[in-house]
N, C-alpha and C positions, 0 to 999 in steps of 0.2 A: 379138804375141810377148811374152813374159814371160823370166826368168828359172828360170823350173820347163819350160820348154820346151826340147827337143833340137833346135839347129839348124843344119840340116846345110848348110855353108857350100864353098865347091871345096876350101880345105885342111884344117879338120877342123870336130868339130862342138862347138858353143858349148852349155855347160849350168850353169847357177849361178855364171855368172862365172867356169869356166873351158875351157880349150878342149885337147879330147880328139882324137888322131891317128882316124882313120876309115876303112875303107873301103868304097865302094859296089858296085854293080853291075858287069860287063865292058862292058855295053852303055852305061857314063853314065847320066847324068840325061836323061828322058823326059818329054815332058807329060803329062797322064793322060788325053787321044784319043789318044795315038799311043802308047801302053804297051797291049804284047802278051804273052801266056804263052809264056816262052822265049825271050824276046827279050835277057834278060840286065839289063834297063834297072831303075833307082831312077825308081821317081815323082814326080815334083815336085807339090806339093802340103801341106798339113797337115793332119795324118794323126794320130786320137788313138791314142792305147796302151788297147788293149782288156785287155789281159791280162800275166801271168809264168806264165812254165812253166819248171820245174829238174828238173834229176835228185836226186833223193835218196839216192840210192847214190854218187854223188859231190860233194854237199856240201849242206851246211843252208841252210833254207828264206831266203832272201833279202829275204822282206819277209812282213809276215805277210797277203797276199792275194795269194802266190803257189802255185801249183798245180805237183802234183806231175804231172813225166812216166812214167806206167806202158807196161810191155811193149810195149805191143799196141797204143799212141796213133800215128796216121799221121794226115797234113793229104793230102787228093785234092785236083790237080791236073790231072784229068780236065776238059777241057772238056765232053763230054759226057754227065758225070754230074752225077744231081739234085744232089750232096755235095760240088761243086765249091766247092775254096776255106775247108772246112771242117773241125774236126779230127773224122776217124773212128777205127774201131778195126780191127782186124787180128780175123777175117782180111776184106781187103776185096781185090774181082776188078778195081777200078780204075786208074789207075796214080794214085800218089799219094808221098807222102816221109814216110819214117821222121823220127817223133821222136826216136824213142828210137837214138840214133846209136852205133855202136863209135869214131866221133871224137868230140873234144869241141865242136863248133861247135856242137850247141844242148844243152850243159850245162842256159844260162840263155836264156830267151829271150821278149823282149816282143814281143806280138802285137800290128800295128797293124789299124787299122780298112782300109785296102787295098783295095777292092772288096771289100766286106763291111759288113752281114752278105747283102745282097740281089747275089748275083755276077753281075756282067755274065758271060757263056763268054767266054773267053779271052783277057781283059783282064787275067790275071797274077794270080799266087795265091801264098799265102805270102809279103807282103814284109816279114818278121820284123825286128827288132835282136836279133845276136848274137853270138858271139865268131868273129875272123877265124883263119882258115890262117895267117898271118903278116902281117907291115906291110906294105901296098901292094898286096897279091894279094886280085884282085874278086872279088864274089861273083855269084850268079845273081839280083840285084837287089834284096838287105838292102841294111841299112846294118849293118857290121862294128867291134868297139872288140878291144884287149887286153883280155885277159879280168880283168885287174885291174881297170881302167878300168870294163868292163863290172857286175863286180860295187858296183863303187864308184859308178855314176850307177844303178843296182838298188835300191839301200837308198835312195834319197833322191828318187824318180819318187815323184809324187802322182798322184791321180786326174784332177788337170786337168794333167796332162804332156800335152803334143804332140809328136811326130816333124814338125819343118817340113825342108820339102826345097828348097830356094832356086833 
């Protein structure tokens, strides 16, 4: 663990020496045998940040190797499809989650490495950081900041950041 690392502790997560309110999964914290797709659970583990993905219709680019989210961008969820765990595009016949939200929860949003890039089926997909519904209210197994917060540890993730999950 370094100081460039996200670490996500039971009451909030530690990043550059300071510590940011958080919310995880409904299901808690899960080991990574016993994490299922839809199970609600955060994986315990360390976990790189593969990527940022934003809206650019509602705000400027946040790091300069962030990627923009268009239209049509969806991540399948599909255990049974070859594209599981992967970001596609619309139009697609699988079941999968809009990027591109009419909420703001993924405005901004760092992609970890999660069962990926090579997906176990149904070991959970999408375990994103990104902005929460409000303080306290879980997610379907991110890890969640104010979206202050979130754009605030955005600008200052390097490529050796880690999501550690304790």
């Amino acid at each position: 663990m370094n100081r460039h690392d996200l670490v996500v502790t039971p009451t909030c997560v530690r990043f550059l020496n300071r510590r940011f309110p958080r919310t995880i999964g409904r299901g808690g914290i899960t080991s990574a045998i016993d994490k299922r797709e839809g199970d609600g659970a955060t994986p315990r583990g360390t976990h790189r940040i593969l990527g940022m993905l934003y809206r650019p219709d509602r705000m400027a680019r946040p790091a300069d190797w962030a990627v923009p989210i268009r239209p049509r961008d969806l991540w399948s969820d599909d255990v049974k499809d070859q594209d599981y765990n992967l970001m596609v595009r619309a139009p697609y016949p699988h079941s999968h989650e809009a990027l591109r939200r009419a909420d703001p929860l993924y405005d901004l949003v760092l992609i970890t490495d999660w069962n990926w890039p090579r997906a176990e089926r149904g070991k959970g997909s999408a375990i994103f950081i990104h902005q929460w519904r409000r303080p306290g209210y879980p997610t379907a197994g991110c890890v969640a900041f104010d979206p202050q917060d979130l754009r605030w540890i955005a600008r200052r993730i390097t490529y050796e950041s880690k999501l550690i999950v304790l």
